[in-house]
C-alpha positions as CSV (number, residue, x, y, z in Angstrom):
1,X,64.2,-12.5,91.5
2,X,61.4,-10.5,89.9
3,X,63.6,-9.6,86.6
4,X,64.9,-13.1,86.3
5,X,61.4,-14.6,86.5
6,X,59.7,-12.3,83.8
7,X,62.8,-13.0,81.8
8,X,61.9,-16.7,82.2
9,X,58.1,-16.5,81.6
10,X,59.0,-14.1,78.4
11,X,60.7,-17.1,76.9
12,X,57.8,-19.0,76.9
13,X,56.1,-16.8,74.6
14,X,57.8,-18.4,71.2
15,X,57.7,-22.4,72.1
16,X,53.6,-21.6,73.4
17,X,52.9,-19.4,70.1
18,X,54.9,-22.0,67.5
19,X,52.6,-25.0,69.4
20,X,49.4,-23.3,69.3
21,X,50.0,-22.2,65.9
22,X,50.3,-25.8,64.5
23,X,47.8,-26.7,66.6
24,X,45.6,-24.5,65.1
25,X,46.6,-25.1,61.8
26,X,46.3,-29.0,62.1
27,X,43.1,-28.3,63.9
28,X,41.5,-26.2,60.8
29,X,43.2,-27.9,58.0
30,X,42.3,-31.9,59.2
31,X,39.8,-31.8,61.6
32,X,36.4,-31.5,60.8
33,X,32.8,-32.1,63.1
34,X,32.7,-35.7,61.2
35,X,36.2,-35.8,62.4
36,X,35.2,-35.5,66.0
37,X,31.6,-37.6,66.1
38,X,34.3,-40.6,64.7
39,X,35.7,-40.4,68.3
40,X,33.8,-42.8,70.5
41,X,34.2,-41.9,74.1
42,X,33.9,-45.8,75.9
43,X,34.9,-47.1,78.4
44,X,37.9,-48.5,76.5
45,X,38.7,-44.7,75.4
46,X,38.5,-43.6,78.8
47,X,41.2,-46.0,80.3
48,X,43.3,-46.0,77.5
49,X,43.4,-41.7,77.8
50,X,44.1,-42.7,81.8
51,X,46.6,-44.6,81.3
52,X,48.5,-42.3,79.0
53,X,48.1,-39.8,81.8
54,X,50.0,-42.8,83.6
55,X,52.7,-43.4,81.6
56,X,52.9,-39.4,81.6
57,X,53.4,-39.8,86.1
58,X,55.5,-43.1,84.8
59,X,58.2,-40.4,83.3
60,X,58.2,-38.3,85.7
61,X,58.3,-40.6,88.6
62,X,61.6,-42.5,86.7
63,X,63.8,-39.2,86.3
64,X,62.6,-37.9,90.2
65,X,64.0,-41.5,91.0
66,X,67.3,-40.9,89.4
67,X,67.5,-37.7,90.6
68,X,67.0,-39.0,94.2
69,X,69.0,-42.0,93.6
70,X,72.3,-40.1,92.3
71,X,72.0,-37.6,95.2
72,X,72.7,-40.3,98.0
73,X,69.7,-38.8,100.1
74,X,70.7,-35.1,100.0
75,X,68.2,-34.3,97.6
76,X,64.3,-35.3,99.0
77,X,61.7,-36.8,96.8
78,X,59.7,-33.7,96.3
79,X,63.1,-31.4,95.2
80,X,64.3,-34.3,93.0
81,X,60.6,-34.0,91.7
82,X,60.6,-30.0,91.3
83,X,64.1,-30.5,89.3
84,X,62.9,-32.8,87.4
85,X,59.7,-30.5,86.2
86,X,62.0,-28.0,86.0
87,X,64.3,-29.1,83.7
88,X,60.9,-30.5,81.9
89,X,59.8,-27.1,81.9
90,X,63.7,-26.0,80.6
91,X,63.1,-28.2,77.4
92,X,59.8,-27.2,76.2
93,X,61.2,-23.2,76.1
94,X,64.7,-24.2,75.1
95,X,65.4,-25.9,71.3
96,X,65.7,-29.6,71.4
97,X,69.8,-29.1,71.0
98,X,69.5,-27.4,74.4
99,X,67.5,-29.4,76.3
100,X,66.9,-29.6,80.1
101,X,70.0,-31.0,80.7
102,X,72.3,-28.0,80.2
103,X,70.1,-26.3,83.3
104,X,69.8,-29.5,85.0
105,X,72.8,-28.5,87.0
106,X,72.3,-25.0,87.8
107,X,68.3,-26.5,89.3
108,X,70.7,-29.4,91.7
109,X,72.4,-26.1,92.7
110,X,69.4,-24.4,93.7
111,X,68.1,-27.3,95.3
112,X,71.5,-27.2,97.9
113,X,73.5,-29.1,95.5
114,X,77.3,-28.0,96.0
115,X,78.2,-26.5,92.0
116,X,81.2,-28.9,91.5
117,X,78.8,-32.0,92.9
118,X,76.0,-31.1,90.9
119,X,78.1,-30.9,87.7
120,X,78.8,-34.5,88.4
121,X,75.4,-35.8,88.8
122,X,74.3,-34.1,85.8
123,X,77.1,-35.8,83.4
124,X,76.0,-38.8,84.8
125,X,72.4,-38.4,83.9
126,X,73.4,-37.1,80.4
127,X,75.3,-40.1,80.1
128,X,72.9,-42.5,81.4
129,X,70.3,-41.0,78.4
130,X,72.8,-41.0,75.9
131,X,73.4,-44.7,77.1
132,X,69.6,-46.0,77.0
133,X,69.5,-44.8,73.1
134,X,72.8,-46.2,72.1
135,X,71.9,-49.8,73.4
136,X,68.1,-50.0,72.5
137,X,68.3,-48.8,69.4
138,X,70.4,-52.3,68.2
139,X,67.5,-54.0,70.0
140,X,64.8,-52.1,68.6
141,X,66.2,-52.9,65.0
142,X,66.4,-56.6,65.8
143,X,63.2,-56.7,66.9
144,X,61.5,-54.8,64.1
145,X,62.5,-54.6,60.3
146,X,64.0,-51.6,59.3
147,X,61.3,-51.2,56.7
148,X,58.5,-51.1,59.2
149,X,60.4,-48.5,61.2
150,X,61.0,-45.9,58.0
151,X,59.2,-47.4,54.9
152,X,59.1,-48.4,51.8
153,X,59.1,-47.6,48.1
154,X,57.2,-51.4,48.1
155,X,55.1,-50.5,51.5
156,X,54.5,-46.5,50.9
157,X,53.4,-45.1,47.4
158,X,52.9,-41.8,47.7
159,X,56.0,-40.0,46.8
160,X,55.5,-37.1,48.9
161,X,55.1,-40.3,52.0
162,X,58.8,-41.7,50.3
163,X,60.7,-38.3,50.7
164,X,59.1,-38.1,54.1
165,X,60.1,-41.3,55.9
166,X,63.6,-40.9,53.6
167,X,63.9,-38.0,55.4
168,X,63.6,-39.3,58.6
169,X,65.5,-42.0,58.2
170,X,69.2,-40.0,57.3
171,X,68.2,-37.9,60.0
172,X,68.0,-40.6,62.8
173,X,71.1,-42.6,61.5
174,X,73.2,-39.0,61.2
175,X,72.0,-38.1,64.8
176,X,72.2,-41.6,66.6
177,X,75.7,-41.8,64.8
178,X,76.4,-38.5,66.8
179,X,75.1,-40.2,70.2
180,X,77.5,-43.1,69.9
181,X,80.5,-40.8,69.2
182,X,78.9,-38.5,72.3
183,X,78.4,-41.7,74.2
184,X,81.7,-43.2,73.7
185,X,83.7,-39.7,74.9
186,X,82.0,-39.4,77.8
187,X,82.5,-43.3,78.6
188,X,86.3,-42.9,77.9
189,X,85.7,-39.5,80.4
190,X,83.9,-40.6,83.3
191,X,84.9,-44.4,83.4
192,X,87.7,-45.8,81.2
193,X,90.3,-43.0,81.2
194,X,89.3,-39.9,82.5
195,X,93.2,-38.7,83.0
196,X,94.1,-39.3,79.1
197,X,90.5,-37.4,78.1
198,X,91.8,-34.7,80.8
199,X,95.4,-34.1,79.4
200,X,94.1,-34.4,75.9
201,X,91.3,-31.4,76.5
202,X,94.3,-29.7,78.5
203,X,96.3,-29.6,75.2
204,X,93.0,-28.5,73.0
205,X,92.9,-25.8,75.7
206,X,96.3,-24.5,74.9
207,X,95.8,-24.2,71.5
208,X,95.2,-20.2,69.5
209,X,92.3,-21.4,68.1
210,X,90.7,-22.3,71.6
211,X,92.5,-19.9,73.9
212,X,88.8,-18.0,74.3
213,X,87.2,-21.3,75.6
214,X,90.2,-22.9,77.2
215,X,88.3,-21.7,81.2
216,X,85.4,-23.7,80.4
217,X,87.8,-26.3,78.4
218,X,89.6,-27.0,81.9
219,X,87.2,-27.0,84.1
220,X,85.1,-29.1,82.0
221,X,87.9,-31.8,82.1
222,X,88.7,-31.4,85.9
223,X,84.5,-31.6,86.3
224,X,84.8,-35.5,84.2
225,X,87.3,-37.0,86.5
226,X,85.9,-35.7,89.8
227,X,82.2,-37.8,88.3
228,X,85.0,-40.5,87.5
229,X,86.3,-41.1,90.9
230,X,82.5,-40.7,91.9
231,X,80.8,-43.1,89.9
232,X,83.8,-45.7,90.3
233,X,82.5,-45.9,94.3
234,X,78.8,-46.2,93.2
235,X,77.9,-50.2,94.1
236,X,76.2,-52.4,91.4
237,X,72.8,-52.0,93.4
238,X,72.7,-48.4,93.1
239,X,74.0,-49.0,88.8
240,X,71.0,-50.7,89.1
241,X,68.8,-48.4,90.1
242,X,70.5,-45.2,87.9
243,X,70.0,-47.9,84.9
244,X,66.1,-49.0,85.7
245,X,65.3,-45.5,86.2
246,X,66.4,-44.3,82.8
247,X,64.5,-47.5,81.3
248,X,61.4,-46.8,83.4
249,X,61.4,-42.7,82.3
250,X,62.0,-43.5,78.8
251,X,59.7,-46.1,78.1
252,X,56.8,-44.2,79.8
253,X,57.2,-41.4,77.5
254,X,57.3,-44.2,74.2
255,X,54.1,-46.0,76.1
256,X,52.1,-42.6,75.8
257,X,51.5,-42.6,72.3
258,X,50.8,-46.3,72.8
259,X,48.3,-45.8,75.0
260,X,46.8,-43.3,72.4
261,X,46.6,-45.8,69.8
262,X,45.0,-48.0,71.9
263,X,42.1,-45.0,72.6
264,X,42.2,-44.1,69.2
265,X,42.9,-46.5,66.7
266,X,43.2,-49.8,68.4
267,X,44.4,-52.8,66.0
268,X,47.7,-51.1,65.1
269,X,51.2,-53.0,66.5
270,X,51.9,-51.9,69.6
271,X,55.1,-52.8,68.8
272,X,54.9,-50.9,65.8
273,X,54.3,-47.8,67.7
274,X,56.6,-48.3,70.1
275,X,59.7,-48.3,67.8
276,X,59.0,-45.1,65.7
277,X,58.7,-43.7,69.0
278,X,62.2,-44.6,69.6
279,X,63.1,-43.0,66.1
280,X,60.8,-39.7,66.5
281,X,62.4,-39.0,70.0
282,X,66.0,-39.1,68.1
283,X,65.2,-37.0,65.1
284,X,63.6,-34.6,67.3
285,X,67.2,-34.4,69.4
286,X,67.7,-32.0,66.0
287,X,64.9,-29.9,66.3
288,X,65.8,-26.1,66.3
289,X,62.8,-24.9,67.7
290,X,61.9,-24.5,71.8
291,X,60.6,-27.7,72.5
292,X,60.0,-28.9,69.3
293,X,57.3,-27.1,68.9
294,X,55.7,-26.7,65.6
295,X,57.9,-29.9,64.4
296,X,57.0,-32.3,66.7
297,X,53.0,-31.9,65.9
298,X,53.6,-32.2,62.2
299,X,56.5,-34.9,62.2
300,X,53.9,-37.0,64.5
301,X,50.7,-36.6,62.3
302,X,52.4,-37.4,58.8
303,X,55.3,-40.1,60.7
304,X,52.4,-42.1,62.0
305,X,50.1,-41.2,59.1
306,X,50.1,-44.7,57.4
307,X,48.8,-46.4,60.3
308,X,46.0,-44.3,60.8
309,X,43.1,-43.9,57.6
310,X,41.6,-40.8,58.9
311,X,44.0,-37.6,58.5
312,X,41.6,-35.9,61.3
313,X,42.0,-38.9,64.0
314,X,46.2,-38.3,63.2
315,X,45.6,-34.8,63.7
316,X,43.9,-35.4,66.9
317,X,46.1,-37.6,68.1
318,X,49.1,-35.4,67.4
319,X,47.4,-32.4,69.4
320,X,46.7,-35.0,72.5
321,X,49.8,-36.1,72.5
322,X,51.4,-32.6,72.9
323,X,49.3,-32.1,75.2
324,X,50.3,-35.1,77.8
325,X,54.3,-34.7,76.7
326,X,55.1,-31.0,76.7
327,X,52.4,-28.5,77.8
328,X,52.0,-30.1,80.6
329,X,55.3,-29.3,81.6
330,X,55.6,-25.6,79.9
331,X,52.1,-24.9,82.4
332,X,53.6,-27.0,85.7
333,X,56.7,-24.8,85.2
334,X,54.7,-22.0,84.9
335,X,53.0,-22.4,87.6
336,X,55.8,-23.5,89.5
337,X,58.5,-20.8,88.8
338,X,56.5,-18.1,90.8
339,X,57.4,-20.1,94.1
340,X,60.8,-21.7,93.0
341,X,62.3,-18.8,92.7
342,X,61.0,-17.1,95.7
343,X,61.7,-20.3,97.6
344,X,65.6,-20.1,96.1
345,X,65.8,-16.2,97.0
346,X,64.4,-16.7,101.3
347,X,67.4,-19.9,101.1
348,X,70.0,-17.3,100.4
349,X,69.2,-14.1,102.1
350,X,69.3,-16.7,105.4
351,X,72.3,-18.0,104.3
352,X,70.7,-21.9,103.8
């Protein structure tokens, strides 16, 4: 217990050290005491900065609701809630391509989960997510024109600004192009033909070039049509739930930085906001760094640049919103692994 939790806490040396050094760097290069005495702490400020802290709860309460939900009852309210900081916690130590996810269903185990069982909730979360992203993001661009989401040449002028927002937008379309091909395999897995997507991964199994992988190959394919015959008993009050869940988690994380703009620099679209949320969430699927970190601080300062004058107030703003969306989570796991694991280790030696 003692080796695998300093092996755990070492991890978080990189994703804390690549934050704070951004942080730090943003902190000394853009902000400034003028910087600071433009910040007008009202009453408006104050509800807006409690409300974020809402939307922050708002996340966290939609995936422990999921988590409840998909267990039928044999997971409580307060262990869906420790899996879900724990696999918030995975995430911020973990790069992006990683994710909390992967670990999601080693923590179900923990929690009393049977392995095979747990593997089936957790596909059905991931595709749940991968879901949500496919579907709103054909909304989102109805909504909004594509212009206001990633620029330009007519609305941006600075050429570095151009390369910037061009860059993000052949990332998101390259990535969210890779979540409809993910999103469609594990569709055709767990609910429209699980047997065909089993017999073909069979044959990839046998081939040369997979023989290494063909144990996880199989069992991976047995894994998606045990979640098939699952989720095919699931009634359409408890789709329901799964489905408003997702929503509810993912748009409290967008509503954050919506909430900052309101504290910060009110006036700006909400709806505005809201959408390059949507796009900044999907580029940062990419990131190869624990977290995000370092990324995520920069690509939210200069993404969001145009709408805010003051390079300090982006900076800022960046640094808060860090803050509320990931160390929260990198100290809650902290603080939480200590117990977790010694809570894990008393279940086994008494055979629970």
């Amino acid at each position: 217990m003692a080796a695998e939790l300093s092996k755990t806490l070492r991890r978080t040396i990189l994703p804390l050290a690549l934050g704070v050094g951004v942080g730090v760097w943003l902190f000394c290069k853009h902000i400034d005491a003028s910087t600071l005495r433009s910040i007008t702490f009202d009453s408006r400020t104050v509800l807006a900065l409690l409300c974020a802290l809402l939307f922050v709860v708002g996340r966290d309460f939609g995936l422990a609701w999921r988590f409840h939900t998909i267990a039928d009852g044999d997971l409580t309210w307060r262990r869906a809630v420790r899996t879900d900081i724990m696999c918030a916690f995975t995430s911020a130590i973990t790069p992006s391509v990683v994710g909390g996810s992967a670990l999601a269903i080693f923590y179900l185990n923990r929690e009393g989960i049977a392995l095979g069982r747990a593997t089936s909730l957790t596909l059905t979360t991931l595709f749940l997510d991968e879901l949500f992203f496919v579907i709103f993001c054909p909304v989102i661009m109805l909504v909004m024109p594509v212009d206001d989401l990633f620029g330009s040449p007519a609305l941006i002028g600075d050429e570095g600004a151009q390369m910037l927002f061009g860059g993000v937008r052949i990332v998101f379309w390259t990535v969210y192009a890779g979540i409809v091909v993910w999103t469609t395999i594990l569709f055709l897995a767990i609910i429209a033909r699980p047997e065909a997507v089993r017999t073909l991964l069979h044959r990839i199994a046998s081939w040369r070039l997979f023989h290494r992988f063909s144990g996880r190959i199989n069992e991976t394919a047995d894994n998606m049509v045990e979640t098939s015959r699952w989720v095919k008993g699931r009634s359409a009050a408890w789709w329901a739930r799964v489905l408003g869940a997702t929503v509810v988690s993912w748009f409290s994380r967008y509503f954050i930085v919506n909430a900052l703009f309101w504290a910060f620099v009110p006036g700006v679209s909400g709806l505005l906001v809201f959408g390059r949320q949507f796009v900044v969430w999907v580029v940062l699927m990419v990131s190869p760094t624990p977290g995000g970190s370092g990324i995520s601080e920069w690509l939210f300062s200069a993404y969001y640049g145009d709408l805010i004058a003051n390079v300090g107030i982006a900076a800022v703003m960046a640094l808060v919103w860090r803050v509320f969306s990931y160390y929260i989570y990198l100290i809650a796991g902290c603080a939480l692994l200590p117990a977790y694991f010694g809570e894990r280790a008393r279940l086994k030696s008494s055979g629970k």
